[in-house]
N, C-alpha and C positions, 0 to 999 in steps of 0.2 A: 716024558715032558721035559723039557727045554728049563734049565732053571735060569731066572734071571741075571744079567749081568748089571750087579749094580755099580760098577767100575765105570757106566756110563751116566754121565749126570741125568741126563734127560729119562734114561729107564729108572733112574729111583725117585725122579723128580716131577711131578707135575709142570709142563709147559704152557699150562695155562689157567687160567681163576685165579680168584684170590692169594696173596700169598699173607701171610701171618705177622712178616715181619717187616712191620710199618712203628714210627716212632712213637704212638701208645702201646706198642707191643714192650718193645723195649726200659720204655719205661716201666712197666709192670715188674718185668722180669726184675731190672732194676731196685727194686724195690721190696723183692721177694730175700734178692739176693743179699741186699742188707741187714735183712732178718735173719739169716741163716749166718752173721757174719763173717760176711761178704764172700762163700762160697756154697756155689746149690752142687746139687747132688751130679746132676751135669757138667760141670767143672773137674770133679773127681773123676767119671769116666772118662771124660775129653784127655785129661791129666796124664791120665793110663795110658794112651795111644800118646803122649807126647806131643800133644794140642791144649794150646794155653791160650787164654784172654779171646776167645772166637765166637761165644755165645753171648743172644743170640746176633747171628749175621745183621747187617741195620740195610743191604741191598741185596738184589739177586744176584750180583756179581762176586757179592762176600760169602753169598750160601754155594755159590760155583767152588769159591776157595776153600770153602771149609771142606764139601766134599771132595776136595782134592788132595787136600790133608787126610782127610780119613781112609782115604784110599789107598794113599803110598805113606802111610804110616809107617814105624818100625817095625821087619819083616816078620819078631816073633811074635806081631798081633797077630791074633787066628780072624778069619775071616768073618766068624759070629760074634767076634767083636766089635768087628765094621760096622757090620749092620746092624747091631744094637743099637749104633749113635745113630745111623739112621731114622731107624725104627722110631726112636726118640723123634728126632724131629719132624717126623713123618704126623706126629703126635700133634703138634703144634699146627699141622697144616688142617687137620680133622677138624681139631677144632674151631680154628676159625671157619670150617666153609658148612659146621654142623656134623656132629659125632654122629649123630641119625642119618644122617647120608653122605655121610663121607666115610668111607674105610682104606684109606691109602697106607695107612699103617700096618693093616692086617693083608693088606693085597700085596704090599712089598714081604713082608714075612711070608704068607703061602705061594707066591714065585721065587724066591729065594733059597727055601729049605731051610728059614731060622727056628730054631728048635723053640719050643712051645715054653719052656723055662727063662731062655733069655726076654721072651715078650712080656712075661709074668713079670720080671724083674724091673724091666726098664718102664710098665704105666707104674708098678708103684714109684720109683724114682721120679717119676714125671709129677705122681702127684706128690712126691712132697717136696717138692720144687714152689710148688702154688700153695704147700701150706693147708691140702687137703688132707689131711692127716689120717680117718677114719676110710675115706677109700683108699688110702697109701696102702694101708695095713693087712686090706682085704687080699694084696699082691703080697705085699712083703713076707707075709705070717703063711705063703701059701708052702706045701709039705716038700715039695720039688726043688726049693731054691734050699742055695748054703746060706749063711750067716755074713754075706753079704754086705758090708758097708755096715754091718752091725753097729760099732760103735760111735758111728756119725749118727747113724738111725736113733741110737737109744738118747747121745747125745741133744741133740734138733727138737725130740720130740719132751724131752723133762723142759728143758731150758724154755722153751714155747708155755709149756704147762705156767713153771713159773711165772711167766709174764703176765698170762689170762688167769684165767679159772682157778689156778691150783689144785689141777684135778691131775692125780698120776694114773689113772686110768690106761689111756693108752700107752704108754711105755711097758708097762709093768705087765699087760696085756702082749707087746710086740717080747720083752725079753721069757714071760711064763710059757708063749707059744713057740718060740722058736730053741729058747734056751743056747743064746750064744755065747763063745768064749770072748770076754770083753779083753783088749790085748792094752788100751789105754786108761791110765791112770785118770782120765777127765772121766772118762763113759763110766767107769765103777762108782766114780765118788758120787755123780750126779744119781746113778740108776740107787747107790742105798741110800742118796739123801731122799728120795722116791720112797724106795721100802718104809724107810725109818717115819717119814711123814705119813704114809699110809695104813702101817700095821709094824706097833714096834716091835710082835712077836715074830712076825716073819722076816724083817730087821735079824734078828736076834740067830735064825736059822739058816738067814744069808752069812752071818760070818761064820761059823762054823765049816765053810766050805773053802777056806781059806787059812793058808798055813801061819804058824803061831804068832808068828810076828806081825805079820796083816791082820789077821785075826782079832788081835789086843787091839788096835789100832783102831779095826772098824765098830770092837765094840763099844769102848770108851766116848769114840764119835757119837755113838747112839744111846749111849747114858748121857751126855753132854747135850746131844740136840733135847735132848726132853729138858733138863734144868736149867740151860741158859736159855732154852726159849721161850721161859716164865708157866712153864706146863707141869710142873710138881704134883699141881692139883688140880685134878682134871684127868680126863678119860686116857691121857698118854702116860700121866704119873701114875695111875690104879695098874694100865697094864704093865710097866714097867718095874714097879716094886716084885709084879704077882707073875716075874718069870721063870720060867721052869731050869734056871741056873744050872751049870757044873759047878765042880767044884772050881777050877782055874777062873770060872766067871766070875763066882761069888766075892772070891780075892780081887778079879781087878777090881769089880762094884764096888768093896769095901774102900779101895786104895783111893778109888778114882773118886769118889764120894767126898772121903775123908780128906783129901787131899795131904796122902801124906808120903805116894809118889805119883811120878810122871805126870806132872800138871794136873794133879787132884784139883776139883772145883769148892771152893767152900763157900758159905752164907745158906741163910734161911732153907732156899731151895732144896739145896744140898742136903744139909742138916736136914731137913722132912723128911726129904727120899729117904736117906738113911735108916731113918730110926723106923718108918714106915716099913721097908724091907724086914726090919727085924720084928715085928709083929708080925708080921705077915708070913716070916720063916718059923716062929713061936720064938725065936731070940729076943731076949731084951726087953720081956713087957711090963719089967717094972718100970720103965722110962714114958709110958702111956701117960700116964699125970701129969709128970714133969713137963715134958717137953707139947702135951695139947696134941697128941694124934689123936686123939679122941672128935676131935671136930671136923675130919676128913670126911 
């Protein structure tokens, strides 16, 4: 079989029906993109190939240009990267004319010979483009692809959470399935301010996995998210007292409590946790009375 030459505009492109990219298009897109501030997932792959500011096209004469771009890109793109961006915007056209009876996307991948991993990649990228987040996942989290945009992905998708629901569900679902190496300081902080808001004990199991100095860092952050966010007492302070500590842990807990190094926290809060801790390890429980742990 003959595979397609998608080097010609009209073989990767529909010459006729609807086209997608009418100025309510744009402005959606627009406005997706300001969500994700101000770069979707399409920009980074555009990016790659050394194609900036082109999504999406706003005429047929600009979508001519773009694949003109994508074509004569720089030489050490491979060719399944071409047509991924395709593939991508082939996406765009489906749905405007109806996913139930449109497959221009899947018609250009099965004449082409684009391998069945890149198509998986680029609908979850499409969908979290629009903010569909739960069918993103269903692509992203699939066993075929690498770790992929990970950090953008785990980023997009806590930073969204915050804003709505405060549900970290999906993240902590996209990083438990995939298990990626997060390479940026933004994507770590956000994914254990996730953990740490969801289960402070696995919070607790996440630093461990991280060398001494990180390590202190991340845990003090998540002794600190509990008592400066008025949570002492309450279902984040019971599990927090009642962790299954090292000993290196127990010392920073103490320091970091007492405030007596590295930006220890003191007042009420603190003061509870503390003395809580030490009932709770059988330390200290002649301080029960004094101090009212009794009313926990």
């Amino acid at each position: 079989m003959n595979m397609l030459d998608f080097t010609h505009f009209n073989a990767a492109f529909p010459t006729d029906g609807p086209s997608p990219y009418d100025p309510t298009f744009s402005r959606q897109i627009e406005t997706f993109r300001k969500s994700f501030d101000g770069v979707l997932f399409i920009d980074r792959v555009l990016h790659r190939l050394g194609i900036k500011d082109v999504y999406p096209p706003h005429s047929s004469s600009a979508l001519r240009s773009l694949h003109n771009q994508i074509i004569t890109s720089s030489p050490g793109i491979s060719p399944h990267a071409r047509l991924s961006v395709l593939f991508y915007l082939l996406l765009d056209f489906d749905e405007k004319r109806g996913p139930r009876t449109s497959n221009l996307a899947l018609s250009l991948a099965d004449e082409s010979g684009l391998p069945s991993n890149y198509q998986i990649l680029m609908r979850g990228l499409w969908h979290m483009d629009r903010s569909e987040f739960k069918f993103a996942l269903e692509y992203l989290c699939h066993p075929s692809l690498p770790s992929e945009f990970a950090d953008d992905i785990i980023t997009v998708l806590v930073k969204h959470a915050k804003k709505t629901e405060d549900d970290y569900s999906l993240p902590l679902a996209y990083y438990n399935t995939v298990q990626p190496v997060l390479k940026t300081g933004e994507s770590l902080e956000l994914l254990f301010g996730a953990l740490a808001r969801t289960s402070v004990t696995e919070a607790l199991y996440f630093t461990r996995m991280w060398p001494e100095n990180a390590r202190r860092g991340l845990f003090e952050r998540l002794v600190g998210s509990v008592i400066e966010g008025g949570e002492s007492v309450g279902g984040r302070g019971r599990e927090l007292v009642s962790l299954p500590l090292e000993g290196r842990e127990e010392e920073w807990f103490n320091e970091f409590v007492g405030g007596r190094e590295r930006g220890g926290r003191r007042g009420k809060s603190a003061r509870a946790v503390r003395v809580m801790r030490e009932v709770v390890t059988g330390r200290g429980l002649e301080q029960v009375g004094v101090n009212g742990v009794g009313r926990w």
